[in-house]
PDBQT receptor file of N, H, CA, C and O in Angstrom, charges set to zero:
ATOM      1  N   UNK A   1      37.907 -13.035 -39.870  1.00  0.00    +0.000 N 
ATOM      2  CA  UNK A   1      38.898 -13.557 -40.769  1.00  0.00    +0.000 C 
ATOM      3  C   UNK A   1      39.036 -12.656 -41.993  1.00  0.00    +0.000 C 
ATOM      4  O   UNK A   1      40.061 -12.245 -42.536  1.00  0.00    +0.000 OA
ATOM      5  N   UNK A   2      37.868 -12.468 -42.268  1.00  0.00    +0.000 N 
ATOM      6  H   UNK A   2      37.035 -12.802 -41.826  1.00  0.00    +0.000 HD
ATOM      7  CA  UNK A   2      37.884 -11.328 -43.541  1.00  0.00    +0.000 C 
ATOM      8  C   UNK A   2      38.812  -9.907 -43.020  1.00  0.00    +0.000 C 
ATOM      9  O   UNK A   2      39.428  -9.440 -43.978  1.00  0.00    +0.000 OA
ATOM     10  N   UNK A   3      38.934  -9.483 -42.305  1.00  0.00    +0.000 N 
ATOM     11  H   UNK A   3      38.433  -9.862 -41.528  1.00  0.00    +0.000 HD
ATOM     12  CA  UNK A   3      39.350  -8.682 -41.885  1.00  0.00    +0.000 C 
ATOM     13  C   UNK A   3      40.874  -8.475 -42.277  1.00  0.00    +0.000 C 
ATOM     14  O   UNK A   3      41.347  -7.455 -42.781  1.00  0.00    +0.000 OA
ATOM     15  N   UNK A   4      41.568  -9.668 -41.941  1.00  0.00    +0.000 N 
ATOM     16  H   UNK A   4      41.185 -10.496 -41.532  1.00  0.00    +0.000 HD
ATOM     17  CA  UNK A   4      42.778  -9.863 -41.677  1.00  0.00    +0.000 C 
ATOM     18  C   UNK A   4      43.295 -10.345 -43.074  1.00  0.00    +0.000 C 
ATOM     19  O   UNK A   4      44.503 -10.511 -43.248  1.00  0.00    +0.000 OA
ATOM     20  N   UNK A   5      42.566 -10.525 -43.871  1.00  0.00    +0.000 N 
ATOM     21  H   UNK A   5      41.585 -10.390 -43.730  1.00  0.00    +0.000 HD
ATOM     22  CA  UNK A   5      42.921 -11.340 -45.163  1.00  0.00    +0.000 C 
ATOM     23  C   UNK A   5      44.000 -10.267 -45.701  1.00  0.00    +0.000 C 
ATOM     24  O   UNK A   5      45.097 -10.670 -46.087  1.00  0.00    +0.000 OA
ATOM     25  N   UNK A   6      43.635  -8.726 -45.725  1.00  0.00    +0.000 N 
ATOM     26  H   UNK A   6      42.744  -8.398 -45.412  1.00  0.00    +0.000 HD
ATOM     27  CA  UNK A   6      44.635  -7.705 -46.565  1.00  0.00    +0.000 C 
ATOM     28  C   UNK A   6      45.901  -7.960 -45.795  1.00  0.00    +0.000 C 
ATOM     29  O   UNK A   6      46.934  -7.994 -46.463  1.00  0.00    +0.000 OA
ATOM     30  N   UNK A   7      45.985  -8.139 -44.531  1.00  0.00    +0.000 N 
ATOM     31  H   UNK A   7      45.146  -8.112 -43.988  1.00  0.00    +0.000 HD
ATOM     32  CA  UNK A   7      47.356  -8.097 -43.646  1.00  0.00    +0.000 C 
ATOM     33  C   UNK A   7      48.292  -9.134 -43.865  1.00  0.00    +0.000 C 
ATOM     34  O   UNK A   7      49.513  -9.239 -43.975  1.00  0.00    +0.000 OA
ATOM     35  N   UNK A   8      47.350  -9.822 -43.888  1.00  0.00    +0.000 N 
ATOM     36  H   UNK A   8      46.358  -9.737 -43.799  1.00  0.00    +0.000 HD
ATOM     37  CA  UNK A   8      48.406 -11.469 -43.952  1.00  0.00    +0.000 C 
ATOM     38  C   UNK A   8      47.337 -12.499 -45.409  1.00  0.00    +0.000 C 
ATOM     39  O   UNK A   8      46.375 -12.100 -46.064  1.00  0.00    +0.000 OA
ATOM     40  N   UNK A   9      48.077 -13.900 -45.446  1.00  0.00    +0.000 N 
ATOM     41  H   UNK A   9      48.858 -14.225 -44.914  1.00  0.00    +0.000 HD
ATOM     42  CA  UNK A   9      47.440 -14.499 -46.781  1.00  0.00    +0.000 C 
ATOM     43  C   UNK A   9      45.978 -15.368 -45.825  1.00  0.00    +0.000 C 
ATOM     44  O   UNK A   9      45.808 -15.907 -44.731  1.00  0.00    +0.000 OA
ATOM     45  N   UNK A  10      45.431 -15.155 -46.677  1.00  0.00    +0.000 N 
ATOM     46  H   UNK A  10      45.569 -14.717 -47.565  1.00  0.00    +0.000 HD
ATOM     47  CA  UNK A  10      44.470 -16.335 -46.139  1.00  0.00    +0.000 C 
ATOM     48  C   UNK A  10      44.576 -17.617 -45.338  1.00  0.00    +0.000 C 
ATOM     49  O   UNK A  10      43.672 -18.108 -44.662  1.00  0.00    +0.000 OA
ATOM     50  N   UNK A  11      45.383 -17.932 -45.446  1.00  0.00    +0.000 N 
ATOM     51  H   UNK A  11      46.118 -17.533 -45.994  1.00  0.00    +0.000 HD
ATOM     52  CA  UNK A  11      45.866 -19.722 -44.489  1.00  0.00    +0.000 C 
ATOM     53  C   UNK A  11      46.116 -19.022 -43.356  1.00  0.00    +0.000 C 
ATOM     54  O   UNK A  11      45.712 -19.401 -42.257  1.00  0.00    +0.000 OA
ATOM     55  N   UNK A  12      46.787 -17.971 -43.537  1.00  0.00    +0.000 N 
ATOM     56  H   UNK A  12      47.115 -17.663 -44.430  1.00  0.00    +0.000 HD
ATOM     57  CA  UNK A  12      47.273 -17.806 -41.606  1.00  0.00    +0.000 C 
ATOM     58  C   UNK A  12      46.079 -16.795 -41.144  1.00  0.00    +0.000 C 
ATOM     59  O   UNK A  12      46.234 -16.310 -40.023  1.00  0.00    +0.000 OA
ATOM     60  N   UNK A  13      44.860 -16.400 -41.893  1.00  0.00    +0.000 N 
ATOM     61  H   UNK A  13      44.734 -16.794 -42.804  1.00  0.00    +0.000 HD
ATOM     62  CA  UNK A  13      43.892 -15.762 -41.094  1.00  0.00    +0.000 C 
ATOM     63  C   UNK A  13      43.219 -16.681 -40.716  1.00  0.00    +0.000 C 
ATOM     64  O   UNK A  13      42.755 -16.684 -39.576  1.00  0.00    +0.000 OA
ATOM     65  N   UNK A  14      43.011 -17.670 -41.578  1.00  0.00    +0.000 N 
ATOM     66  H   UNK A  14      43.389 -17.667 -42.504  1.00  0.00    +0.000 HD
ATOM     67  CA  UNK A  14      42.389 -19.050 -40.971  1.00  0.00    +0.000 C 
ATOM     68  C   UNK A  14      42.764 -19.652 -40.011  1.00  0.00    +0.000 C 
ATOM     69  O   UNK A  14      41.884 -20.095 -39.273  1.00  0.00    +0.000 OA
ATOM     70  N   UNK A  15      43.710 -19.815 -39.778  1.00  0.00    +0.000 N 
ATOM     71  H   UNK A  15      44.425 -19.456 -40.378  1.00  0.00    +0.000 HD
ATOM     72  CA  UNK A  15      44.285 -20.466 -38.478  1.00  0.00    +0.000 C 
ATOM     73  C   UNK A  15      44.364 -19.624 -37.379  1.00  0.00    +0.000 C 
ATOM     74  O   UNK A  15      43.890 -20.184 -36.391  1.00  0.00    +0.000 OA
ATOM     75  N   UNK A  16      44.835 -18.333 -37.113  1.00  0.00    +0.000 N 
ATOM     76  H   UNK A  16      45.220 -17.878 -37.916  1.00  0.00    +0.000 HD
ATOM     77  CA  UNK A  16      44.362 -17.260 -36.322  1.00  0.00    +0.000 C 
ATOM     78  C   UNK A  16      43.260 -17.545 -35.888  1.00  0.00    +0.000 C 
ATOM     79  O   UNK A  16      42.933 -18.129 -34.854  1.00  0.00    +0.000 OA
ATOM     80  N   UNK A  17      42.512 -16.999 -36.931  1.00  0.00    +0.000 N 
ATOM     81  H   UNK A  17      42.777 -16.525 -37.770  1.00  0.00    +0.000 HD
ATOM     82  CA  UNK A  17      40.723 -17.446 -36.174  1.00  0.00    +0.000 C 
ATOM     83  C   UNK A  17      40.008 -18.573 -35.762  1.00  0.00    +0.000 C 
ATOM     84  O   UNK A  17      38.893 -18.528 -35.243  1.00  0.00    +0.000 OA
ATOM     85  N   UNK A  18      40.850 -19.893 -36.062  1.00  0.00    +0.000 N 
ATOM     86  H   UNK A  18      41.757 -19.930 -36.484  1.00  0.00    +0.000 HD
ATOM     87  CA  UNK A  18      40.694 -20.976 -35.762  1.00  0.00    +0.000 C 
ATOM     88  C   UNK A  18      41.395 -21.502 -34.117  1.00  0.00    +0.000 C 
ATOM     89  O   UNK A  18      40.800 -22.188 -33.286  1.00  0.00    +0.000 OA
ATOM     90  N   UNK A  19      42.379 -21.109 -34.030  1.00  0.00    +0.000 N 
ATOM     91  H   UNK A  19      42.863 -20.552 -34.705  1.00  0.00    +0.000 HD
ATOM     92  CA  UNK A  19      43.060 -20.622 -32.590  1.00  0.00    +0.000 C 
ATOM     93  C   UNK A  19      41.936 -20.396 -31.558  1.00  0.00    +0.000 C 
ATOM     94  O   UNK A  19      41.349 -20.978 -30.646  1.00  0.00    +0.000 OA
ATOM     95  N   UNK A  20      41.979 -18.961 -32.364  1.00  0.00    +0.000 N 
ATOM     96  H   UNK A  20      42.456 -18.488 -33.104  1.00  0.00    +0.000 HD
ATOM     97  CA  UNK A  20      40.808 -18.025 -31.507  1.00  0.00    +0.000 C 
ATOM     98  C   UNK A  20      39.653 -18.288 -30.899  1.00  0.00    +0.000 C 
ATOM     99  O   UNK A  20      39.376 -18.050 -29.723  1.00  0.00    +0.000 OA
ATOM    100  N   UNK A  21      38.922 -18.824 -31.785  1.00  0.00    +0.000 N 
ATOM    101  H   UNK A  21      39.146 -19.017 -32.740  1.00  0.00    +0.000 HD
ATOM    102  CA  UNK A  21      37.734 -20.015 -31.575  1.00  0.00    +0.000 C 
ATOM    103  C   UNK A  21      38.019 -21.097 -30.334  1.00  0.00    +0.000 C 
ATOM    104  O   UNK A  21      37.250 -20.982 -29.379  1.00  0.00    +0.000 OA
ATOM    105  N   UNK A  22      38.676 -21.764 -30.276  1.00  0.00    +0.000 N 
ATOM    106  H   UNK A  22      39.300 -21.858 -31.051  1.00  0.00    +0.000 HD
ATOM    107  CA  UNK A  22      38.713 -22.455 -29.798  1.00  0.00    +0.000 C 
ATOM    108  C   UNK A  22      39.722 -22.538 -28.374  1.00  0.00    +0.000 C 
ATOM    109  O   UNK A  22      39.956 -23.479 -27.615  1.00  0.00    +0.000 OA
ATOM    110  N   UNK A  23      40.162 -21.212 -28.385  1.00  0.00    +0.000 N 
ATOM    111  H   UNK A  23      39.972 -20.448 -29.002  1.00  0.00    +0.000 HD
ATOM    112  CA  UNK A  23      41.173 -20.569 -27.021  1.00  0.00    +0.000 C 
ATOM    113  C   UNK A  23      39.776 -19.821 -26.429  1.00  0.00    +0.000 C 
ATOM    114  O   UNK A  23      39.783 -19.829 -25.198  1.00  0.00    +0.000 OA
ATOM    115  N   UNK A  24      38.576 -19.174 -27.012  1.00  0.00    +0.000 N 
ATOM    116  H   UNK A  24      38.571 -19.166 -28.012  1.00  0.00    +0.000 HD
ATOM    117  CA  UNK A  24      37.454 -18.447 -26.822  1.00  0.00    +0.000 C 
ATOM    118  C   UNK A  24      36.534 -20.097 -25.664  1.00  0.00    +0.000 C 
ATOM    119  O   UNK A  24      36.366 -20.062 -24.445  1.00  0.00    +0.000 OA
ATOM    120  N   UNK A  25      36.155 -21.238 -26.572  1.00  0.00    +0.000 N 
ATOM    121  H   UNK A  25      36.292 -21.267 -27.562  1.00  0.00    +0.000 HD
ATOM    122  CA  UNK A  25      35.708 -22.046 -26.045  1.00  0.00    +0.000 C 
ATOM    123  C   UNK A  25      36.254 -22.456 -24.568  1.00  0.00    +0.000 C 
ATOM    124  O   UNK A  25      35.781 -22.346 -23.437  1.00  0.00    +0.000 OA
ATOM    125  N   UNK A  26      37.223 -22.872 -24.989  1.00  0.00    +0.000 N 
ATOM    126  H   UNK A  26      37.608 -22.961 -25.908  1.00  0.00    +0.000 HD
ATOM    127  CA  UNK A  26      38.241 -23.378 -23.866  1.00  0.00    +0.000 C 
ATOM    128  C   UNK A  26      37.514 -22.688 -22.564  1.00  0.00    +0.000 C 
ATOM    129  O   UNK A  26      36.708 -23.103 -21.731  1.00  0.00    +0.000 OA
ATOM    130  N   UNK A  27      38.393 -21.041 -22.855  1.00  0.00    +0.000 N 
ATOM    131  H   UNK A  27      39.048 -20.704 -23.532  1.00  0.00    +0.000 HD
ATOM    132  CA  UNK A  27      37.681 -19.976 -21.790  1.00  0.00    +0.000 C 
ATOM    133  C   UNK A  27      36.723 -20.267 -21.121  1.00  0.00    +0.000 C 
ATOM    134  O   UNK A  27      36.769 -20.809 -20.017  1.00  0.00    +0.000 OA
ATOM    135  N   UNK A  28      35.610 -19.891 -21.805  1.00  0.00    +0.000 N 
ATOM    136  H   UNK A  28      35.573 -19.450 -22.702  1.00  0.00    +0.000 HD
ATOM    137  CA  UNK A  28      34.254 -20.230 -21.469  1.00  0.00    +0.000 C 
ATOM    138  C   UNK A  28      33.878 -21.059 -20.677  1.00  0.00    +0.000 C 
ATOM    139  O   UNK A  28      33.517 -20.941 -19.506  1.00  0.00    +0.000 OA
ATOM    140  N   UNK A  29      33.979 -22.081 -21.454  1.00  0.00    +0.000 N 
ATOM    141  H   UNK A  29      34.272 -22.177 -22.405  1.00  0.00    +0.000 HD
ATOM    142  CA  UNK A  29      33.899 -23.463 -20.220  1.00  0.00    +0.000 C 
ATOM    143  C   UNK A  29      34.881 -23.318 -19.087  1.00  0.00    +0.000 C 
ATOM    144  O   UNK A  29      34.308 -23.080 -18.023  1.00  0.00    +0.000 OA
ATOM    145  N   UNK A  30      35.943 -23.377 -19.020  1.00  0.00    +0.000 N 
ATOM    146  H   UNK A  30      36.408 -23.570 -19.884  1.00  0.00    +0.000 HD
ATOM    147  CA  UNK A  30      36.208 -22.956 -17.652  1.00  0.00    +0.000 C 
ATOM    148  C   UNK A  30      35.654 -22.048 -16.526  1.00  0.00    +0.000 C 
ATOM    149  O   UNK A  30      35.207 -22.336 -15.416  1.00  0.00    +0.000 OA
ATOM    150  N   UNK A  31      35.834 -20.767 -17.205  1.00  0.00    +0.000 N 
ATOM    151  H   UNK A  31      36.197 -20.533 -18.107  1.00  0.00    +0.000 HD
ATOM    152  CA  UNK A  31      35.104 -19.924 -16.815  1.00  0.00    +0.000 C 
ATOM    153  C   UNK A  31      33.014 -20.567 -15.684  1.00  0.00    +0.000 C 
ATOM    154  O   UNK A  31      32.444 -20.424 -14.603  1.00  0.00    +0.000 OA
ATOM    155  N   UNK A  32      32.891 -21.010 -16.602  1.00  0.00    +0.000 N 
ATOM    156  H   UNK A  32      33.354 -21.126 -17.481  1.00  0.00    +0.000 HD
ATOM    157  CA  UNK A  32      31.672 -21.623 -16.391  1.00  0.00    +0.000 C 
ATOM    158  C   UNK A  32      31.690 -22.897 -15.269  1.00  0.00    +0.000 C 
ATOM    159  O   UNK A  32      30.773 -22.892 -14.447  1.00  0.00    +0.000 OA
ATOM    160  N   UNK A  33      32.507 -23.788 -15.210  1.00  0.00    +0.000 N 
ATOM    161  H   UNK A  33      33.252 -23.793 -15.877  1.00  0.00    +0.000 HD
ATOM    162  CA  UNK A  33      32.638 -24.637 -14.319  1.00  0.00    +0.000 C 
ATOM    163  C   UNK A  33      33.411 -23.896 -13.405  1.00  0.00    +0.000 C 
ATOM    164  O   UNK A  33      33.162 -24.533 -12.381  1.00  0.00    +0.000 OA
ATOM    165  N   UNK A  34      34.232 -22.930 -13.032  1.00  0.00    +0.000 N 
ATOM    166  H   UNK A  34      34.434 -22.412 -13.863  1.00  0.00    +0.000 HD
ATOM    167  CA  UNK A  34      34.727 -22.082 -12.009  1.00  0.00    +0.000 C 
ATOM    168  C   UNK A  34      32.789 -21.584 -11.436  1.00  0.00    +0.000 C 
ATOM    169  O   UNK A  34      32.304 -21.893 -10.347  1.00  0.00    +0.000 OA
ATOM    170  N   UNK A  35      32.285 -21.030 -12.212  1.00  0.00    +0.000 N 
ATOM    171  H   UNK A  35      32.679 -20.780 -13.096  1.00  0.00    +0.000 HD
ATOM    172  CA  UNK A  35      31.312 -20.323 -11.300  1.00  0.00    +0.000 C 
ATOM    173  C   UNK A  35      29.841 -21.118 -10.620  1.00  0.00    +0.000 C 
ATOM    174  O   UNK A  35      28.826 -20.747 -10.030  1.00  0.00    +0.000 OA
ATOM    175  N   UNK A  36      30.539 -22.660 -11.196  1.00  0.00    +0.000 N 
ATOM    176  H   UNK A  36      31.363 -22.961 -11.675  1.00  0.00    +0.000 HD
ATOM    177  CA  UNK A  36      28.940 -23.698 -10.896  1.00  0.00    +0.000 C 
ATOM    178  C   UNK A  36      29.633 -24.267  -9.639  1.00  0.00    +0.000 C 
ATOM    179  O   UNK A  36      28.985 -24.604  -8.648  1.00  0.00    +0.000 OA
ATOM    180  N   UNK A  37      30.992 -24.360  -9.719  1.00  0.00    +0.000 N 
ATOM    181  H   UNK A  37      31.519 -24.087 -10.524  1.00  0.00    +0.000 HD
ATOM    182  CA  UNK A  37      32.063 -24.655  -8.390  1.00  0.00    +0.000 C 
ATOM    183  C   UNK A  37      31.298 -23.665  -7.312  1.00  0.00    +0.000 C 
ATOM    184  O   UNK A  37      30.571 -23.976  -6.368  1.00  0.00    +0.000 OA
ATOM    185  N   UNK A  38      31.746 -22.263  -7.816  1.00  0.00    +0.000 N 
ATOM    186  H   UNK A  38      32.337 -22.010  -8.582  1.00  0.00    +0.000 HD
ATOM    187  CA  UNK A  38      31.370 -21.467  -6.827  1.00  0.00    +0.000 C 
ATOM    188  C   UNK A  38      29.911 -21.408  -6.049  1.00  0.00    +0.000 C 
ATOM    189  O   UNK A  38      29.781 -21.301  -4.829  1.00  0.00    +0.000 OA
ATOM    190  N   UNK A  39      29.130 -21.477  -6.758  1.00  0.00    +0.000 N 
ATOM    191  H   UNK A  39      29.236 -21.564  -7.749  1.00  0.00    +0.000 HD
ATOM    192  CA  UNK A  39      27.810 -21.545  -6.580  1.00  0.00    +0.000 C 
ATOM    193  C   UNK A  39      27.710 -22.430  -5.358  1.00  0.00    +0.000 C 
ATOM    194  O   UNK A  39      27.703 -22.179  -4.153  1.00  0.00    +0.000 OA
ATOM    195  N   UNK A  40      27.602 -24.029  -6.364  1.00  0.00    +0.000 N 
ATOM    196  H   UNK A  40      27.607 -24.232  -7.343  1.00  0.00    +0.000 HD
ATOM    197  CA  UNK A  40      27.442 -25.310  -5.315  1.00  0.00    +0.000 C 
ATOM    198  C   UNK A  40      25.964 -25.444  -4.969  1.00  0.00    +0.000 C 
ATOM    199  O   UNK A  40      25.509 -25.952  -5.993  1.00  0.00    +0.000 OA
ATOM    200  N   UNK A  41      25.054 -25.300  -4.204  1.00  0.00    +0.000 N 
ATOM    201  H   UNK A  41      25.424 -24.888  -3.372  1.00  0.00    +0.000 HD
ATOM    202  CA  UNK A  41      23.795 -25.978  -4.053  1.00  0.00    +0.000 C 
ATOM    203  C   UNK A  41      23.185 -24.582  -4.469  1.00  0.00    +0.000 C 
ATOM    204  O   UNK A  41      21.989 -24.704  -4.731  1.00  0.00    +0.000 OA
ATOM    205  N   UNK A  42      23.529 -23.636  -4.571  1.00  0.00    +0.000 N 
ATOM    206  H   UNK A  42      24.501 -23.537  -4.359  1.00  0.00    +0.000 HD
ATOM    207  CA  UNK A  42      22.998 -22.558  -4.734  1.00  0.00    +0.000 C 
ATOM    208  C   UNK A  42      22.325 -21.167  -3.718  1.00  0.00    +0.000 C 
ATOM    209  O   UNK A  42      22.373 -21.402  -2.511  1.00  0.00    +0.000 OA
ATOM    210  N   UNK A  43      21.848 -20.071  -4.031  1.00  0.00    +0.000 N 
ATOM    211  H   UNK A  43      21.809 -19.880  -5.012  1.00  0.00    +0.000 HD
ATOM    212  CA  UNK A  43      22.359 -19.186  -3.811  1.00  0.00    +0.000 C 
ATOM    213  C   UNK A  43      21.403 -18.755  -2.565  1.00  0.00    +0.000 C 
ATOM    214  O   UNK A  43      20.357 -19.339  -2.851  1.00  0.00    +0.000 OA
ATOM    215  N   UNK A  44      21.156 -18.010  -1.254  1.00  0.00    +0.000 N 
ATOM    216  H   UNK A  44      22.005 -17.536  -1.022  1.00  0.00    +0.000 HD
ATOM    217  CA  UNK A  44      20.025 -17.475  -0.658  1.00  0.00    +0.000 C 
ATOM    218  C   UNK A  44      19.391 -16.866  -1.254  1.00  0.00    +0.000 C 
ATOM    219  O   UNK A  44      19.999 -16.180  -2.076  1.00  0.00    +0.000 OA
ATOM    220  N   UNK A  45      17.669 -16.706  -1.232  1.00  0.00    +0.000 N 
ATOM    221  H   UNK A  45      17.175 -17.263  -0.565  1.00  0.00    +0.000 HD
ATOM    222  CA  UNK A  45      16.948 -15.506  -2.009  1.00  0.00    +0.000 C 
ATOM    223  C   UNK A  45      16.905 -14.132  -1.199  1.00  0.00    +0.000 C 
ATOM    224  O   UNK A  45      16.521 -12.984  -1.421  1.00  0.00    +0.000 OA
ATOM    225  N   UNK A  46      17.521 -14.862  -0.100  1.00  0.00    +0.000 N 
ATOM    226  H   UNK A  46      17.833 -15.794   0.080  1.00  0.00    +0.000 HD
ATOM    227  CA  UNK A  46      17.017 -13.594   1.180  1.00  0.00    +0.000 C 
ATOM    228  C   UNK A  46      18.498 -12.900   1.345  1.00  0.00    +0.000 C 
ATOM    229  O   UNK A  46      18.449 -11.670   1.337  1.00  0.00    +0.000 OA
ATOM    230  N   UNK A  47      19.743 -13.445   1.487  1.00  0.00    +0.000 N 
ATOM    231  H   UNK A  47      19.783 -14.444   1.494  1.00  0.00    +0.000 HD
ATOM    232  CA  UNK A  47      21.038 -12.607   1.785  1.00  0.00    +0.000 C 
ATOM    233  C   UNK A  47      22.036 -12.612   0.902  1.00  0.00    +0.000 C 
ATOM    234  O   UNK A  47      22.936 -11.772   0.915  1.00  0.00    +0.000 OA
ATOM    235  N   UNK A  48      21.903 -14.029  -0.342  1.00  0.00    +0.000 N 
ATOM    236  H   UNK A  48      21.172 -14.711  -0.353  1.00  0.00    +0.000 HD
ATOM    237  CA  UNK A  48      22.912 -13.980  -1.547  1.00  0.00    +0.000 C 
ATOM    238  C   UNK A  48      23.959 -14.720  -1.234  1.00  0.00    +0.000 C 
ATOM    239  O   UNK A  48      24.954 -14.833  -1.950  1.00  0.00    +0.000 OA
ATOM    240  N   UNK A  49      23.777 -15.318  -0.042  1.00  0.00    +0.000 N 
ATOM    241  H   UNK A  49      22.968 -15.227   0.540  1.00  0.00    +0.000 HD
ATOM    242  CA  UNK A  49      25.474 -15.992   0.491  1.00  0.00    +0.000 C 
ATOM    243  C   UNK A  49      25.078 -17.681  -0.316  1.00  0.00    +0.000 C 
ATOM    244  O   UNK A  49      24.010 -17.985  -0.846  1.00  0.00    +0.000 OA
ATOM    245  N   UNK A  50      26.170 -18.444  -0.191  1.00  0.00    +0.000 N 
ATOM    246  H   UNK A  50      27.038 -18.196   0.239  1.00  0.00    +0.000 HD
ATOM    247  CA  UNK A  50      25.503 -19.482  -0.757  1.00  0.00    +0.000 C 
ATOM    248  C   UNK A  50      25.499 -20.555   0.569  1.00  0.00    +0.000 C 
ATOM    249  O   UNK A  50      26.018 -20.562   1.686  1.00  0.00    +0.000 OA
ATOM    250  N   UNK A  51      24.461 -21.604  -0.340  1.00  0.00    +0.000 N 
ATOM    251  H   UNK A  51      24.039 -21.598  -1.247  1.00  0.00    +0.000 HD
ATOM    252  CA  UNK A  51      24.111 -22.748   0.994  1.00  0.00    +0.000 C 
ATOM    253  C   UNK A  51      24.581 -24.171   1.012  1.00  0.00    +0.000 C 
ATOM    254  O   UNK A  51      24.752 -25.081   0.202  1.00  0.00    +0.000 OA
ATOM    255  N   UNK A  52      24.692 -23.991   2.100  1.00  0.00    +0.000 N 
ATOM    256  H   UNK A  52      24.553 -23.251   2.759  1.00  0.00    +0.000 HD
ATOM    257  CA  UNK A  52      25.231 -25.381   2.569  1.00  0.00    +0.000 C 
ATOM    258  C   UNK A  52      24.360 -25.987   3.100  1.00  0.00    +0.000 C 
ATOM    259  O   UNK A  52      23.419 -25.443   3.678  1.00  0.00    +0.000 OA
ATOM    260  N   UNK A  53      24.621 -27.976   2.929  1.00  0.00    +0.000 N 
ATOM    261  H   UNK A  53      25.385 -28.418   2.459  1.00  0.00    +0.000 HD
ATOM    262  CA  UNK A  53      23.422 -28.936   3.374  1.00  0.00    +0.000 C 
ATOM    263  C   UNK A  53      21.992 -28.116   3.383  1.00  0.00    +0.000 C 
ATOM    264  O   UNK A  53      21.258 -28.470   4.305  1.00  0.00    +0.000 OA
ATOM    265  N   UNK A  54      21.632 -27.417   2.803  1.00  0.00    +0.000 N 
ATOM    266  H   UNK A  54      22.228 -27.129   2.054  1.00  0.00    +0.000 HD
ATOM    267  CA  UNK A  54      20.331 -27.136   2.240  1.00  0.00    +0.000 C 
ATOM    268  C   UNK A  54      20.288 -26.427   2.922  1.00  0.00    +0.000 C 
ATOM    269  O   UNK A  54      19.082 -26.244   3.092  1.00  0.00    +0.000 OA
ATOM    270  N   UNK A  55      21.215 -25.310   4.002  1.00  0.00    +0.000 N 
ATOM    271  H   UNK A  55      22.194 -25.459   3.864  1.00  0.00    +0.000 HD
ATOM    272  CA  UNK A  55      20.708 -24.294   4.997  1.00  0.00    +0.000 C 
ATOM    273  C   UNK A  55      21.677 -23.308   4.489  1.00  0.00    +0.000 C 
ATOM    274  O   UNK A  55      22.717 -23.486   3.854  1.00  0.00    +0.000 OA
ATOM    275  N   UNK A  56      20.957 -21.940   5.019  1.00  0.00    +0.000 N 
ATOM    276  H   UNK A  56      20.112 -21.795   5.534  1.00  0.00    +0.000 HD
ATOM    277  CA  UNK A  56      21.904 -20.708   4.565  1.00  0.00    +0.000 C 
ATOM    278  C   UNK A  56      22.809 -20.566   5.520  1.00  0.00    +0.000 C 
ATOM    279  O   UNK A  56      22.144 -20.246   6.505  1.00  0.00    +0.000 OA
ATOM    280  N   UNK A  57      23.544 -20.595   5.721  1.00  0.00    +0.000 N 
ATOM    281  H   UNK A  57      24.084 -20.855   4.921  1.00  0.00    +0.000 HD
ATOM    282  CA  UNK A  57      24.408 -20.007   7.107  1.00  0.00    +0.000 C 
ATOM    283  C   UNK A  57      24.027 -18.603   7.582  1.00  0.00    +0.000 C 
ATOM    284  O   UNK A  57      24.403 -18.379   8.733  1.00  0.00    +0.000 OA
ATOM    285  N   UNK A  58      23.705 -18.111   7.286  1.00  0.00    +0.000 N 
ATOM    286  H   UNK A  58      23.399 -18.294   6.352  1.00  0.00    +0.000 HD
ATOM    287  CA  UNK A  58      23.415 -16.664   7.725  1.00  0.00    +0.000 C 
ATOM    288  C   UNK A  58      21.944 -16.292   8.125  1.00  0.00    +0.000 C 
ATOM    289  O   UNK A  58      21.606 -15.527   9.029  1.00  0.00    +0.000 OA
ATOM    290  N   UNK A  59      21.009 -17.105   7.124  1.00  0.00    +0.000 N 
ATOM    291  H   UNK A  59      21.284 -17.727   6.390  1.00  0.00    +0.000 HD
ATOM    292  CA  UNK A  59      19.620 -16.539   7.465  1.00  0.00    +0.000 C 
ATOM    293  C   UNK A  59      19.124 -17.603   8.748  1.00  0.00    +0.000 C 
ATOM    294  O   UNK A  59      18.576 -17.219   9.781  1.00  0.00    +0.000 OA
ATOM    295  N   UNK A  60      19.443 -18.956   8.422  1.00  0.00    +0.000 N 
ATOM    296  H   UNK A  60      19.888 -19.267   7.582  1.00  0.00    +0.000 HD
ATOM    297  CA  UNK A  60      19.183 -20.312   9.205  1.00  0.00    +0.000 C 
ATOM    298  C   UNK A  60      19.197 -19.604  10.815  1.00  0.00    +0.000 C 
ATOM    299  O   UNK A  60      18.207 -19.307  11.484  1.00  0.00    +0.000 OA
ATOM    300  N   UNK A  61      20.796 -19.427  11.225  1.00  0.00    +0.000 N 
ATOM    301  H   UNK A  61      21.600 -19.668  10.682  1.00  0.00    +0.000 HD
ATOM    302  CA  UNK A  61      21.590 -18.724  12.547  1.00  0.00    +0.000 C 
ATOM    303  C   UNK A  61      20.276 -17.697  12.622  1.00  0.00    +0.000 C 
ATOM    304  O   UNK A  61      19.282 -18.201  13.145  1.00  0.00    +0.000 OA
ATOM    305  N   UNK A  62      20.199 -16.838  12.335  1.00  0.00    +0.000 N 
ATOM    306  H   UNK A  62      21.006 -16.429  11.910  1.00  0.00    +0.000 HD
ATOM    307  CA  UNK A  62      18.966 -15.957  12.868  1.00  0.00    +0.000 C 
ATOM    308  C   UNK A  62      17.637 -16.911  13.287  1.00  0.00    +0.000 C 
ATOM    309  O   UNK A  62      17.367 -17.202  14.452  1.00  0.00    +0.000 OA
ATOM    310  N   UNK A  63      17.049 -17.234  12.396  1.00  0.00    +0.000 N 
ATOM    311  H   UNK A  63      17.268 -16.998  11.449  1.00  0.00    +0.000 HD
ATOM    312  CA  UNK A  63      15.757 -17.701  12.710  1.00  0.00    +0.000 C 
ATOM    313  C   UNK A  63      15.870 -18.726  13.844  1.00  0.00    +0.000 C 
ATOM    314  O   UNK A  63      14.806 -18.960  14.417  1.00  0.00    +0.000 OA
ATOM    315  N   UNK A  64      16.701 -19.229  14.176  1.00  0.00    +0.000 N 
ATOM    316  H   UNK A  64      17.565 -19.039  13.711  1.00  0.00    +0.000 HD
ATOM    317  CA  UNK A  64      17.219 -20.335  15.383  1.00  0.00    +0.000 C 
ATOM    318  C   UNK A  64      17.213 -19.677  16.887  1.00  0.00    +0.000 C 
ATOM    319  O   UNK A  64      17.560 -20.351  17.857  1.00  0.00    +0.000 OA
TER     320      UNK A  64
């Protein structure tokens, strides 16, 4: 905000950065529930794919 104070008056650097903040949050959390979506039960230690009903699809099929 300090930054911007010489460019413009103070009220509208405040609100800029107040925007910002909170267009930044927004992000984030999305961002973040997109990749716990993706995840889901979580990840193999052995191939990286993720698992389903508690089995990997990929490593499970082999050892079978």
């Amino acid at each position: 905000m300090i930054g911007l104070i010489p460019f413009m008056g103070a009220a509208y650097a405040a609100i800029i950065v107040i925007i910002m903040y909170f267009g930044i949050k927004i992000y984030v959390g999305k961002r973040k529930q997109s990749i716990e979506q993706d995840v889901g039960e979580g990840l193999c230690m052995g191939c990286g794919s993720k698992i389903f009903n508690k089995k990997c699809p990929n490593c499970d099929n082999f050892q079978e």
